[in-house]
ZATIGU-211232 format. One line per 5 residues: number of its first residue (from 0); their letters; for each residue x, y, z of C-alpha. Coordinates in nm, 4 decimals, decimal comma, padded with zeros to 6 digits. Layout:
N
NUM> a> X Y Z ~ ...;
END
This chain:
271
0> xxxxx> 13,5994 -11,9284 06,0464 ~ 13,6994 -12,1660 05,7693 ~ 13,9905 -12,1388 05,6025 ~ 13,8117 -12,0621 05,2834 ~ 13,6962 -11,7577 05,4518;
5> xxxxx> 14,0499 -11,6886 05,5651 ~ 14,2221 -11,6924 05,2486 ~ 13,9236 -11,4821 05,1109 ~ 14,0197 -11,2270 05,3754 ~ 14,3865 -11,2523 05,2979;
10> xxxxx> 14,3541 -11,2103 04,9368 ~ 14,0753 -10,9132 04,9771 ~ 14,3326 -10,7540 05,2295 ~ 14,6359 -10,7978 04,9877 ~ 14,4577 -10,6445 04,7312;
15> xxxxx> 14,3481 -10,3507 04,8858 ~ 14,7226 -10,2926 04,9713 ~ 14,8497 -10,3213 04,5923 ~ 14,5547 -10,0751 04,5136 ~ 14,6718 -09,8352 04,7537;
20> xxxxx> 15,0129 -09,8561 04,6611 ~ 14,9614 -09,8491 04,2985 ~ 14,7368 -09,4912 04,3779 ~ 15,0390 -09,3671 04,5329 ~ 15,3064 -09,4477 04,3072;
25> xxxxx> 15,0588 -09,3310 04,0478 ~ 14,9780 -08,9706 04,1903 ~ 15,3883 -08,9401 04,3006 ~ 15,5085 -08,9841 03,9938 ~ 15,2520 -08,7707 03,7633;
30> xxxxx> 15,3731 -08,5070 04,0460 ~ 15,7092 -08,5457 03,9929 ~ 15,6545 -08,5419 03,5647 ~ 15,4149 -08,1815 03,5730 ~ 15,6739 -08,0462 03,8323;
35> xxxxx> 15,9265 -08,0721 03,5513 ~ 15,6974 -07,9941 03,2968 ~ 15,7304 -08,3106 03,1353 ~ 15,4688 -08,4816 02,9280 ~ 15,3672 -08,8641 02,9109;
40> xxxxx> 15,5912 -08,8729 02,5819 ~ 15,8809 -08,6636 02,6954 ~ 15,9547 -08,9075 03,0607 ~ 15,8978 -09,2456 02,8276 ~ 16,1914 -09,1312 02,6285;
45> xxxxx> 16,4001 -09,0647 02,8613 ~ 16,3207 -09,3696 03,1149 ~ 16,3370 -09,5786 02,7184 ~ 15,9718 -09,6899 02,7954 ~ 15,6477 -09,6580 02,6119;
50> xxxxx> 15,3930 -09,3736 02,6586 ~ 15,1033 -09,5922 02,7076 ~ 15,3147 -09,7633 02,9822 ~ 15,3624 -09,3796 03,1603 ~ 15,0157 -09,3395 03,1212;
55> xxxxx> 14,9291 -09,6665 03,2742 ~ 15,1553 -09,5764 03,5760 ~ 14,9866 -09,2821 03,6191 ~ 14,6100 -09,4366 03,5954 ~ 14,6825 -09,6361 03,8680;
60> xxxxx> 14,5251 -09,9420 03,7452 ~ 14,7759 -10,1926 03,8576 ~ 15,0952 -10,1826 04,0924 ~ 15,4211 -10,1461 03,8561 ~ 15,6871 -10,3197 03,9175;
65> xxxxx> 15,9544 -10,1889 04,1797 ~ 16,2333 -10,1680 03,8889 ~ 15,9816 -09,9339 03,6672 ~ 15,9157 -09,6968 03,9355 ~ 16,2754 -09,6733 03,9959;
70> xxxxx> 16,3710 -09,6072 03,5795 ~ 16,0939 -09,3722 03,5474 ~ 16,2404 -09,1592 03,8852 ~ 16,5580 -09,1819 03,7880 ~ 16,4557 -09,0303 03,4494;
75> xxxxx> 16,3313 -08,7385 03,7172 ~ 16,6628 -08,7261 03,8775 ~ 16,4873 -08,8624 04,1606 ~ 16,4508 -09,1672 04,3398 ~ 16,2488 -09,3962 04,5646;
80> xxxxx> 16,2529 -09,3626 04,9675 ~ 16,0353 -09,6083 05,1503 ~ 15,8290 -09,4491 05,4918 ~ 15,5799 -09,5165 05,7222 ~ 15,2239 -09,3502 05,8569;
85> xxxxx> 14,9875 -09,4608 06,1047 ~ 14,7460 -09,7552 06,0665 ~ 14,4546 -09,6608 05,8342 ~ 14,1949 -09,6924 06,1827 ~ 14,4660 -09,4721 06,3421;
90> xxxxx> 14,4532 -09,2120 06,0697 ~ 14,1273 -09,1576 06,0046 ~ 14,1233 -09,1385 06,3881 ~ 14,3407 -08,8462 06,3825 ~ 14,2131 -08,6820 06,0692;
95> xxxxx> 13,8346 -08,6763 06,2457 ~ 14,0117 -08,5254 06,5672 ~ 14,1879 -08,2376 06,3274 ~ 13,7989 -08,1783 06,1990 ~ 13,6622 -08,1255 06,5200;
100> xxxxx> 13,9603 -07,8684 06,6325 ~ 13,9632 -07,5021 06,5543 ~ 14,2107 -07,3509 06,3033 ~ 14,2623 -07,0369 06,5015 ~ 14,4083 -07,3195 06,8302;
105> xxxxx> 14,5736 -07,5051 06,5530 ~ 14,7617 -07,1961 06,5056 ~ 14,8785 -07,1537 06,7979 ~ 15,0034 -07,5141 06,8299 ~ 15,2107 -07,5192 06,5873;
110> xxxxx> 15,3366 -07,1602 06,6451 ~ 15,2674 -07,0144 06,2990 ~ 15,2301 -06,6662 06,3841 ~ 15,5814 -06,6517 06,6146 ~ 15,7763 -06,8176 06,2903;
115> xxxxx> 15,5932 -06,5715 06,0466 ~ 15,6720 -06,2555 06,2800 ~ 16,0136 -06,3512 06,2616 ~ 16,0189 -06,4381 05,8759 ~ 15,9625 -06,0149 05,8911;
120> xxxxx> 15,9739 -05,8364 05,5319 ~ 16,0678 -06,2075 05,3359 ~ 15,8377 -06,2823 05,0923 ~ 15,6433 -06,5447 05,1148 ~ 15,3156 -06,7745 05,0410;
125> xxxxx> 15,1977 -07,0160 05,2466 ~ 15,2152 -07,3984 05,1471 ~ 15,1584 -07,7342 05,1712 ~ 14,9841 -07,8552 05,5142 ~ 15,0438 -07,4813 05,6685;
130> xxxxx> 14,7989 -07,3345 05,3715 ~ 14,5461 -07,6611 05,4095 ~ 14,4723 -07,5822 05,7321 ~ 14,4119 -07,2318 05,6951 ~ 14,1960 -07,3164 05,4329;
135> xxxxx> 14,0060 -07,5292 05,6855 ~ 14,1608 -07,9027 05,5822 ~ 14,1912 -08,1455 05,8272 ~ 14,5755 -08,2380 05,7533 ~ 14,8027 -08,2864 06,0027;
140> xxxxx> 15,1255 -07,9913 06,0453 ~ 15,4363 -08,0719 06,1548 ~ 15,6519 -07,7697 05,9742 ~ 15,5563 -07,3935 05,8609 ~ 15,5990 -07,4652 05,4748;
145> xxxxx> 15,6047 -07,1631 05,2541 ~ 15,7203 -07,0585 04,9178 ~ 16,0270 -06,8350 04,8432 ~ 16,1418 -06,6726 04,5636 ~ 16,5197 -06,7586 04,4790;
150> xxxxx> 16,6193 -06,3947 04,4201 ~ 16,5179 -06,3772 04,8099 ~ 16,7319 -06,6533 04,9541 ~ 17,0199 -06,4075 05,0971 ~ 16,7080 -06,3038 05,3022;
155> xxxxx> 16,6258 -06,6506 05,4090 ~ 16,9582 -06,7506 05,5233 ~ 16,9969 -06,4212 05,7201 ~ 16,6497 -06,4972 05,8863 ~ 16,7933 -06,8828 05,9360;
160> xxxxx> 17,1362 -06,8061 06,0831 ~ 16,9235 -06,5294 06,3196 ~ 16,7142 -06,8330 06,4541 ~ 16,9723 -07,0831 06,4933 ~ 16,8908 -07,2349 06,1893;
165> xxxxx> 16,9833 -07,6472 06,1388 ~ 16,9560 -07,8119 05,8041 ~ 16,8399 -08,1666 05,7621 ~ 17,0753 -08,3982 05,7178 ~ 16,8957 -08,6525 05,5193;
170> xxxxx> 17,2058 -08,8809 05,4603 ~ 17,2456 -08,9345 05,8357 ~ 16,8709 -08,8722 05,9328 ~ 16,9862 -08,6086 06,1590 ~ 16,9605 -08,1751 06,2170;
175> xxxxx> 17,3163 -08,0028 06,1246 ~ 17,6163 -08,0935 05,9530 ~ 17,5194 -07,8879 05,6194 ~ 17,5514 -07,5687 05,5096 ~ 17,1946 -07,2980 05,5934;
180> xxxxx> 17,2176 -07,1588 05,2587 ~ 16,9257 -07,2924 04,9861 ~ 17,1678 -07,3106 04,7179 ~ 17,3834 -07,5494 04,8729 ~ 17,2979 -07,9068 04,8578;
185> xxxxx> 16,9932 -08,0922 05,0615 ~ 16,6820 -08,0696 05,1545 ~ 16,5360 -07,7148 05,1533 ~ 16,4090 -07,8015 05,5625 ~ 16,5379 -07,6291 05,8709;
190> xxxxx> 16,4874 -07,6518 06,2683 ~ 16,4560 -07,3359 06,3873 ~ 16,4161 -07,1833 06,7607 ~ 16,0434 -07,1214 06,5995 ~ 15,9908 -07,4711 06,4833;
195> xxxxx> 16,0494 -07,6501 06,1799 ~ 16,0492 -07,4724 05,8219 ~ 16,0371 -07,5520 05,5499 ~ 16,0322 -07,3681 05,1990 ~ 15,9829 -07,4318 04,8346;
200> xxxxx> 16,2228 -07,2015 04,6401 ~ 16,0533 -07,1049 04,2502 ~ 16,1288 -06,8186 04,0675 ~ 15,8741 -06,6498 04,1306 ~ 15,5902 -06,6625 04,4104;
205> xxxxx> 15,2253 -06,9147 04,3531 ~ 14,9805 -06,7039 04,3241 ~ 14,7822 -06,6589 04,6488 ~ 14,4598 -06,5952 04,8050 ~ 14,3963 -06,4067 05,1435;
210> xxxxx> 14,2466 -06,5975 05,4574 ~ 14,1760 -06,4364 05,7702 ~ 14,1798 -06,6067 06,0813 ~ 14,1823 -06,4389 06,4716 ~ 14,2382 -06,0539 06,3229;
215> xxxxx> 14,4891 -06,1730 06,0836 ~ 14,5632 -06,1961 05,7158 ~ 14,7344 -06,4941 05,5531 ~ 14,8689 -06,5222 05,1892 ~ 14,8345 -06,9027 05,0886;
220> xxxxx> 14,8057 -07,1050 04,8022 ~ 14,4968 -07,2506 04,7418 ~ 14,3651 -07,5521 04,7906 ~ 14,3042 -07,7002 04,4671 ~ 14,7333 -07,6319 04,3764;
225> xxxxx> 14,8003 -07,7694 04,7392 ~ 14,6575 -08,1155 04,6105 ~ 14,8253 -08,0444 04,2834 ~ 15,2220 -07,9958 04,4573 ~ 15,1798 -08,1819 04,7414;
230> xxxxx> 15,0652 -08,5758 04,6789 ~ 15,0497 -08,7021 05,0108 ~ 14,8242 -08,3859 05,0974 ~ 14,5934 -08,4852 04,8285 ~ 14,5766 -08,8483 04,9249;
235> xxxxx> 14,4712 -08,7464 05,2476 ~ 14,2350 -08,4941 05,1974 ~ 14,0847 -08,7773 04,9351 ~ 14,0170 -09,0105 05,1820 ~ 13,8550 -08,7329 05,4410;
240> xxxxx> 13,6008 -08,6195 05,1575 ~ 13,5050 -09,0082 05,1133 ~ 13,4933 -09,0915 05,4458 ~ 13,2593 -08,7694 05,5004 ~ 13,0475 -08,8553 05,1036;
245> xxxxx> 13,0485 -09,2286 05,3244 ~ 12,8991 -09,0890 05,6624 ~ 12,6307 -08,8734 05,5240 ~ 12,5302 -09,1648 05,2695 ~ 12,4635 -09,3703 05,5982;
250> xxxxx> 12,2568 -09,0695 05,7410 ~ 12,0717 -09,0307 05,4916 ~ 11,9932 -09,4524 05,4539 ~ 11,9152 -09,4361 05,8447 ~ 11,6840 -09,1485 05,8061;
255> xxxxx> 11,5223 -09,3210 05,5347 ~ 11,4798 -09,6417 05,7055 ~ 11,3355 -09,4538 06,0076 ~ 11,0928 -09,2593 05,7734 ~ 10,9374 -09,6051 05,6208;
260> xxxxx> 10,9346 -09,7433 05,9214 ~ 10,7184 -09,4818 06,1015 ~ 10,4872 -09,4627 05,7647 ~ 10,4316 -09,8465 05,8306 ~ 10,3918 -09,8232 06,1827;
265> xxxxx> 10,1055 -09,5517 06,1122 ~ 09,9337 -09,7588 05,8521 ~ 09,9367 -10,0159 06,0767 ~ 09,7526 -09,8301 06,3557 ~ 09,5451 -09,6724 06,0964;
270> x> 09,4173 -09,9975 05,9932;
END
C-alpha cells in the first residue's frame, strides 16, 4: 500500500470519528436543552452565544470545539464526562446477538420481574433500555430503569433500605458512602440485592403503553420518547435500523443480480 493510500485511510478514518462525535455532542446537548424546556434562543443567552451557533451544535454538521460544549453545559448546570463503549465491529456484534435472543430470556437475565415484585404497590413506568427491550429493541440492559413520581419517593427509599439499597458514588466511582434518599444529592442509581436500579423522578408519571410478555403486563414508555430521553439509546437503535435498511439493500442487489443472471443464462440456451 502506498503511502498515498495510507494517509487517504487516515484522513477517511479521522473523519468518520469527528462525524460521530459531532452526532453525539449534537443529540446530547438538544437532550439536555428540551429536558429543561429550553429553546435554541433561551440556552444562547445564557451560554452568551448566538442562536444560529446552538442550532449549528445541534445539526451536527461539524465537531464544536471542546470549550463550546463545555459553556453551553454549563449553561445546563451540567457538564462534560468522557466514557468508553466497545469497538464499532464489537458493537454491532453484540447488538445482532441481542436481535437474535428472546425478550421473554432477556427477562429473566436481567431479573426484571424479581426487582418489579419487590418494587410492590410503587408506581412506576418502565424506561430507558428496560422499556426498549420490551418493546422488542435490541439495546443492551445493565439496570431496571423506571420512572417515579416525586410525591412517591418515601416509598422508594423504604423499598431501597428493604433491599439493601447502595447509592452510586460517582465522585469516587464506587457503591455507598451517600445517603438512599432521592432528594439528597447524586445520582438517582442504586445496587440492590435485585440488581441495579435506577429511576427518573418527574412530577408526574410518562405516559405509558401496555406490553405483554410470558403472561405478564408491563407499563413502559414508548419507544419513540425512549429515543427522545435517552440519547445514547437513540444512537444505538439508529445504527441497528441502518445496519438492517443496509442488509436488506444487499439482499435485494444479490437477488437481483441472481435474477439477470438466470434470464441471461436462459436466453443463452434459448438461442
Amino acid at each position: 500500500m502506498t503511502d498515498r493510500h495510507v494517509a487517504l485511510e487516515s484522513s477517511s478514518s479521522s473523519w468518520g470519528v469527528r462525524e460521530r462525535l459531532a452526532r453525539q455532542i449534537a443529540t446530547t446537548i438538544r437532550h439536555e436543552r428540551e429536558r429543561r424546556e429550553l429553546t435554541q434562543q433561551a440556552l444562547a443567552d445564557l451560554a452568551g452565544l448566538s442562536q444560529s451557533a446552538v442550532a449549528r451544535i445541534e445539526r451536527g454538521d461539524r465537531l464544536p470545539s471542546l470549550p463550546m460544549v463545555e459553556r453551553l453545559l454549563a449553561a445546563m448546570g451540567v457538564q462534560l464526562t468522557i466514557g468508553v463503549e466497545p469497538l464499532d465491529s464489537h458493537l454491532d456484534a453484540a447488538l445482532d446477538a441481542l436481535a437474535d435472543g428472546s425478550v421473554v430470556e432477556r427477562i429473566r437475565e436481567i431479573g426484571l420481574d424479581q426487582m418489579l415484585d419487590a418494587l410492590g404497590a410503587l408506581p412506576y413506568v418502565l424506561t430507558g433500555s428496560s422499556a426498549a427491550l420490551l418493546q422488542g429493541a435490541p439495546l443492551p440492559v445493565d439496570a431496571v430503569e423506571v420512572a417515579v413520581r416525586w410525591r412517591d419517593s418515601p416509598r422508594l427509599t423504604a423499598f431501597l433500605e428493604e433491599a439493601y439499597g447502595q447509592r452510586w458514588n460517582a465522585r469516587w466511582a464506587e457503591w455507598g458512602g451517600l445517603q438512599l434518599e432521592p432528594e439528597e444529592p447524586g445520582e438517582h442509581r442504586w445496587q440492590t440485592r435485585y440488581g441495579e436500579l435506577r429511576a427518573r423522578m418527574c412530577d408526574e408519571l410518562p405516559r405509558a403503553v401496555e406490553v405483554r410478555h410470558g403472561g405478564r403486563s408491563y407499563p413502559v414508555e414508548p419507544l419513540v420518547r425512549v429515543e427522545l430521553a435517552d440519547p445514547r439509546a437513540a444512537d444505538l437503535l439508529r445504527r441497528h435500523r441502518q445496519r438492517l435498511a443496509t442488509g436488506r439493500a444487499g439482499d435485494e442487489a444479490r437477488a437481483g443480480d441472481e435474477a439477470r443472471a438466470g434470464d441471461e443464462a436462459r436466453a443463452g440456451s434459448a438461442g
